[in-house]
N, C-alpha and C positions, 0 to 999 in steps of 0.2 A: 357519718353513719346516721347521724339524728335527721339530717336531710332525708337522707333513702330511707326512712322507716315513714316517717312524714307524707313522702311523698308515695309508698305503699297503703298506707293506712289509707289516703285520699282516694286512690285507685279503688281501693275495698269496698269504701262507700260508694263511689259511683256506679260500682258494678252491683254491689248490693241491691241500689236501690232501684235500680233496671229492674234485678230481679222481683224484687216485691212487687214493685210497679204494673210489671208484666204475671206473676203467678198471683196475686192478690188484689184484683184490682177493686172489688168490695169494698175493701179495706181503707184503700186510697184514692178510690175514684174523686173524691172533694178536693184531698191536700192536694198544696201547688207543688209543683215538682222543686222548690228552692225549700220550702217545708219538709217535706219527704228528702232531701239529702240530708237537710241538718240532723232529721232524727236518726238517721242511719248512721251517719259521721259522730254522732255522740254514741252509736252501739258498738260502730268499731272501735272509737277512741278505750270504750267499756273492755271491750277483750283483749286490749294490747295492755291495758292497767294489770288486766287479771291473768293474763297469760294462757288467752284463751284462743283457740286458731283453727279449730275446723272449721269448714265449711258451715254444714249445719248447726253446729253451735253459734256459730258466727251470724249465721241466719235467725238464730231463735230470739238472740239480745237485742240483735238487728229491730226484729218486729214487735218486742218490747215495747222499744225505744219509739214506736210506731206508732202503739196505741196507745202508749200513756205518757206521752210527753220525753223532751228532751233529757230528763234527772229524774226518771220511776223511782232510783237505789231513794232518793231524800225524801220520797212520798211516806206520810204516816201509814196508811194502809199497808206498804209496799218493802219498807223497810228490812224485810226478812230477806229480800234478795239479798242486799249486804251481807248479809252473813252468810249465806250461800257461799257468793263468791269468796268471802275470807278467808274460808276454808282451803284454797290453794290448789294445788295440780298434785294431783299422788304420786304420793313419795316411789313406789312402783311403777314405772312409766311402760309396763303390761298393762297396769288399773287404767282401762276409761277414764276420761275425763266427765263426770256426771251432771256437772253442776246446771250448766243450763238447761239440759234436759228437765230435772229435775223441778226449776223454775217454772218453765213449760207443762210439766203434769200439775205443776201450786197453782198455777192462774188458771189450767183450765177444770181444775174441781171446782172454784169461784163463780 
């Protein structure tokens, strides 16, 4: 099973990072394409720690991970992510899952 989650998770980056590649190219036009997986491949590995799995959620850690390096969560500035994510998936599984959103509204008041 750790194989097929593995080998999911590898899929996720790849496809990810097509899409940033292709809907963001500003963003990436510099990084090499072996650069842009790795950042993407540390956003997946991010949401599968945290139990996180939409698309666009998935997309947002995704591009995080993008612009501020391979380990944002370790960044002194950045640190609040951590806690974001610690805070878990709700306990009501009707509650959205908010967390990355939410990350996404912190950086872009910044």
């Amino acid at each position: 099973m750790a194989a097929f989650e593995r080998d999911m998770a590898e899929r996720a980056a790849v496809e990810f990072s097509a899409l940033i590649r292709t809907a963001h190219p500003g963003i990436v036009s510099v990084m090499p394409d072996a650069e842009l997986l790795a950042r993407t491949r540390a956003g997946v590995e991010l949401c599968c720690r945290h139990a996180i799995a939409s698309r666009r959620d998935i997309l947002i850690l995704c591009l995080v991970h993008v612009l501020y390096g391979t380990d944002p969560v370790s960044q002194p500035g950045l640190s609040w992510i951590g806690s974001i994510l610690a805070e878990g998936t709700p306990a009501d599984s009707t509650e959205p899952d908010t967390r990355a959103y939410r990350i996404h509204c912190r950086l872009s008041e910044s």
